[in-house]
N, C-alpha and C positions, 0 to 999 in steps of 0.2 A: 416506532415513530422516528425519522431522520429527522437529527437537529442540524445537517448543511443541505446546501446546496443539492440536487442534482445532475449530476454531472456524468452519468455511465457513457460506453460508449458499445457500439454493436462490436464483437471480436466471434475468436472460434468459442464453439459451446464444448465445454469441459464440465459444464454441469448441468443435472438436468432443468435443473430450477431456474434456467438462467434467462433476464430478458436484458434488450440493450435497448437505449433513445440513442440520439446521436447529438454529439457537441466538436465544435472542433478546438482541436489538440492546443491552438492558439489561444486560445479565450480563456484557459483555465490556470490561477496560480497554483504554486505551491500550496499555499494553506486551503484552498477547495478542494486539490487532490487528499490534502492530509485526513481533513473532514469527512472522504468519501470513507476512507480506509478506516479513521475511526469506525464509523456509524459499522460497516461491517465486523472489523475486530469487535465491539461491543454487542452486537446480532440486531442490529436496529434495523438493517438492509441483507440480501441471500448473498449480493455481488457487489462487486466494486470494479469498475471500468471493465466489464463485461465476465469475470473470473471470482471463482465462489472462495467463500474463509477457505476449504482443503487445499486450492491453491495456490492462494495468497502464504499458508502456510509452510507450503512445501519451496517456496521461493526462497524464505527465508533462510533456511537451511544450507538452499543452496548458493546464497548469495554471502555471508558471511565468513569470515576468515576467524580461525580458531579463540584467536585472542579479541578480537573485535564480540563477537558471541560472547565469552567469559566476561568482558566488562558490561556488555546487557545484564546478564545474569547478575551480578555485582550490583548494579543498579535497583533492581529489581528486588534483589534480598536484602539489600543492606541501608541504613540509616543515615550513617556516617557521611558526614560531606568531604570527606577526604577519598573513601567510599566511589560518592558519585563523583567528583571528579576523575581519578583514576579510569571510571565506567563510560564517563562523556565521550572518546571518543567513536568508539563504537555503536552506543546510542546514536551519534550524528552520521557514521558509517551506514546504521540501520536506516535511519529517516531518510539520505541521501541514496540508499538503492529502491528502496521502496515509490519514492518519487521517480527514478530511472525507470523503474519495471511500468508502472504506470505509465508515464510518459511515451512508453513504448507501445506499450497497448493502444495509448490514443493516436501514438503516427501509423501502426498497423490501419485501423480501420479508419484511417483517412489515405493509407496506399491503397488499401480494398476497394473504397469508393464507397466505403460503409457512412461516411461525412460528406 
């Protein structure tokens, strides 16, 4: 069950499972794009603007700088609010590529003519 919005968009198929509607890249905030990514990171959805969780996860990877990663990690494992502060900026690093990637995806298939 998706608790946001709908919002995919048609892209390349990297997965088999994969299907797209079409929106365009204008109409969508920040927090509907976050909403999509949740609902998939959580398995509520296969994709998220057209690319499955393997994807999405292999971005991550590559989208992150060593220390930006270690303060997720930090985040993630620790309590302490000295802790998450220390972790915040790499957290907002992570939200703010994740939003790029997306974002890309949805000017991709509005260059396609997929919108």
């Amino acid at each position: 069950m998706q608790t946001h919005p709908i919002v995919p968009v048609v892209a390349h198929n990297h997965c088999e499972h994969q299907q797209g509607t079409l929106a365009a890249p204008f109409e969508i905030d920040d927090e509907a794009i976050v909403g999509m990514l949740c609902d998939l990171f959580a398995r509520r959805t296969n994709t998220a603007f057209g690319e499955c969780l393997d994807w999405w996860l292999e971005t991550l990877q590559c989208d992150l700088h060593q220390n930006d990663a270690a303060g997720v990690a930090l985040v993630v494992l620790s309590k302490w609010p000295f802790d998450l502060r220390v972790g915040a900026p790499g957290v907002a690093t992570l939200r703010a590529n994740l939003l790029t990637r997306a974002r890309m995806l949805l000017a991709r298939g509005a260059r396609d003519g997929a919108l």
